[in-house]
C-alpha positions in Angstrom: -14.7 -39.0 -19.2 -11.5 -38.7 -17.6 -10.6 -36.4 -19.2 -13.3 -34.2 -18.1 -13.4 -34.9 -14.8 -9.5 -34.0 -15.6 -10.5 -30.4 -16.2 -13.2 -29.9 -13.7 -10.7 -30.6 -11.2 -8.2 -28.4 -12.6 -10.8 -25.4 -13.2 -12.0 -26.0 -9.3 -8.3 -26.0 -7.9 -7.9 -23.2 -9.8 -11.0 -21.1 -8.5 -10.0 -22.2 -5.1 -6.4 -20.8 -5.4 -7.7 -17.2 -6.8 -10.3 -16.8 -4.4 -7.9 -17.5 -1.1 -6.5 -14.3 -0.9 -4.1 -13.5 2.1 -2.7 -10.6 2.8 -0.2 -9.2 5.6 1.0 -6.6 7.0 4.7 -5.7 8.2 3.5 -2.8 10.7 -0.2 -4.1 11.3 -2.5 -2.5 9.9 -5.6 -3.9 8.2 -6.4 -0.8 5.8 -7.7 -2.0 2.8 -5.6 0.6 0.4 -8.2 -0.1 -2.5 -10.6 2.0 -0.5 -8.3 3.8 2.0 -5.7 5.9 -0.3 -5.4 9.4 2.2 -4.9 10.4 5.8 -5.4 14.1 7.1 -4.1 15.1 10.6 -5.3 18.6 12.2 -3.2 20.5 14.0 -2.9 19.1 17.8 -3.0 22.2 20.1 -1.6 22.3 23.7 -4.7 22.6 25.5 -3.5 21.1 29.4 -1.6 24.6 29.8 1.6 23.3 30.9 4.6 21.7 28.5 6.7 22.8 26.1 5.8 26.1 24.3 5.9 23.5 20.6 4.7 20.3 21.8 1.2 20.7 20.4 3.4 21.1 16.8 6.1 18.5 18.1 3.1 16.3 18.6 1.3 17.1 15.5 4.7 16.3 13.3 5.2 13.1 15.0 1.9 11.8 14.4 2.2 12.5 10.6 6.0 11.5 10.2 5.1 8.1 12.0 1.7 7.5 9.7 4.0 8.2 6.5 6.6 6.2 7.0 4.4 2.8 8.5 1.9 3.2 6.2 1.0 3.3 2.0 -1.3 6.3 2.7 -0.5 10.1 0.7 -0.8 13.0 3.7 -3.4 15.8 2.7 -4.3 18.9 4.1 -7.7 18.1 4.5 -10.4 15.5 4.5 -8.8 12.6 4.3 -10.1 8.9 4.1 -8.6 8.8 7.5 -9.2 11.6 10.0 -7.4 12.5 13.5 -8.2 15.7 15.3 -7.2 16.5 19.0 -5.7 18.1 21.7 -3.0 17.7 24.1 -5.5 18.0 27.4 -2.7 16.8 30.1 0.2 17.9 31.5 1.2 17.2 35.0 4.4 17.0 36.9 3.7 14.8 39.9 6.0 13.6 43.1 6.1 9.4 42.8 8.3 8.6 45.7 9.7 10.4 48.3 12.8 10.5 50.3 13.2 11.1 54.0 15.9 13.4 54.6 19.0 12.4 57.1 18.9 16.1 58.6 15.7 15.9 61.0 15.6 19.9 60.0 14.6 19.1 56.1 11.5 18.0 54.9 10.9 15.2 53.1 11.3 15.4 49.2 10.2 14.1 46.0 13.0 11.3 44.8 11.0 10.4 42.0 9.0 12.8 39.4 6.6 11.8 36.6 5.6 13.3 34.0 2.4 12.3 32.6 0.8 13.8 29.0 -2.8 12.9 28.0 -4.1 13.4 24.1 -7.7 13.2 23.4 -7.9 12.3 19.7 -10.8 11.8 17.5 -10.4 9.4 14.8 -12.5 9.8 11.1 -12.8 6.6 8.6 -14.6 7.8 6.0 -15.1 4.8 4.3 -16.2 2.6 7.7 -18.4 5.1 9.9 -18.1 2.1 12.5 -14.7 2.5 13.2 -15.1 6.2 14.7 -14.1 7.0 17.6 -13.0 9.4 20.2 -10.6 7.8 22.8 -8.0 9.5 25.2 -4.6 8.3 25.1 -2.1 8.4 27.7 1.7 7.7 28.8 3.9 8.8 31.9 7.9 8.6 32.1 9.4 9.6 35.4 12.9 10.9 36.2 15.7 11.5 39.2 14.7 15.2 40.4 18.1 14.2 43.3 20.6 13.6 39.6 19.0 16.1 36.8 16.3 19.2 36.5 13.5 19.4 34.8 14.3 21.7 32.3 17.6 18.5 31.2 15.1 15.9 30.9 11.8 17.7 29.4 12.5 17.5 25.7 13.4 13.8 26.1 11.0 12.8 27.9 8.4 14.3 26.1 9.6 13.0 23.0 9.0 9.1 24.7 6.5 9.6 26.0 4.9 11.0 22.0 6.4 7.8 20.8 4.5 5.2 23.2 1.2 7.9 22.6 1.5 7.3 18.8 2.3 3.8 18.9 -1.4 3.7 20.9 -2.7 5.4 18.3 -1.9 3.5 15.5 -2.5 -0.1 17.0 -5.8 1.6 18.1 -7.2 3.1 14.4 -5.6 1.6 11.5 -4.2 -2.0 13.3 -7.8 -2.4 15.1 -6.3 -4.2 17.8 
């Protein structure tokens, strides 16, 4: 009797212990990589008409590089379990602060400049219809137009400003936060 109850207790513990499953992520994501095995990334094209002649491409390589190396999925051409499509849509240079000059024969200028890029981006789970989406992301960095041009702090800023775009991104579609 003892015995038994012995072994029922045993065969319930263990039950309990393989049916708790917990799993974790190091980046965040909650893809479930039984079902989710591929991710597919159309070309991003520069559609706001200002920028960088490559920064649809620059984009388009980030995305992907990022995606490969904070995720298990295998990039494809095409039709992935995971789809994004987009465009760059915004590009504007705009005056944040200005500066009053000492000469009473200047105007006033710009003594801060932002640039600010906007990426609509459709996202495709091919496996969870319900998790499509279409969502704009945007980010802004500004810079000292008094200390440095334009043309010195473009690529770089560009390049943070994709970073903190992404990082939207992936939080947004495959961490579901």
């Amino acid at each position: 009797m003892i015995f038994n109850r012995i072994v029922l207790l045993l065969l319930s513990l263990t039950c309990l212990v393989t049916a708790c499953k917990i799993e974790y992520s190091f980046t965040g994501t909650t893809l479930d990589y039984n079902v989710t095995n591929t991710f597919s990334i159309a070309n991003f094209f520069n559609d706001s008409g200002g920028g960088p002649a490559n920064m649809g491409q620059l984009f388009t390589e980030d995305l992907k590089d990022y995606f490969q190396r904070n995720t298990q999925l295998e990039l494809i051409q095409n039709n992935g379990d995971i789809q994004f499509l987009g465009a760059i849509t915004r590009y504007i240079i705009s005056p944040q602060a200005t500066v009053s000059s000492t000469n009473s024969n200047q105007p006033d200028r710009a003594g801060q400049m932002r640039i600010t890029i906007g990426v609509e981006l459709e996202f495709i789970n091919m496996s969870n219809e319900e998790e499509n989406a279409k969502k704009t992301f945007s980010f802004f960095k500004d810079y000292d137009p008094r200390s440095t041009t334009l043309l010195q702090v473009e690529t770089e800023l560009v390049e943070v400003i994709f970073e903190s775009i992404i990082q939207d991104i992936f939080t947004s579609t495959v961490a579901n936060w």
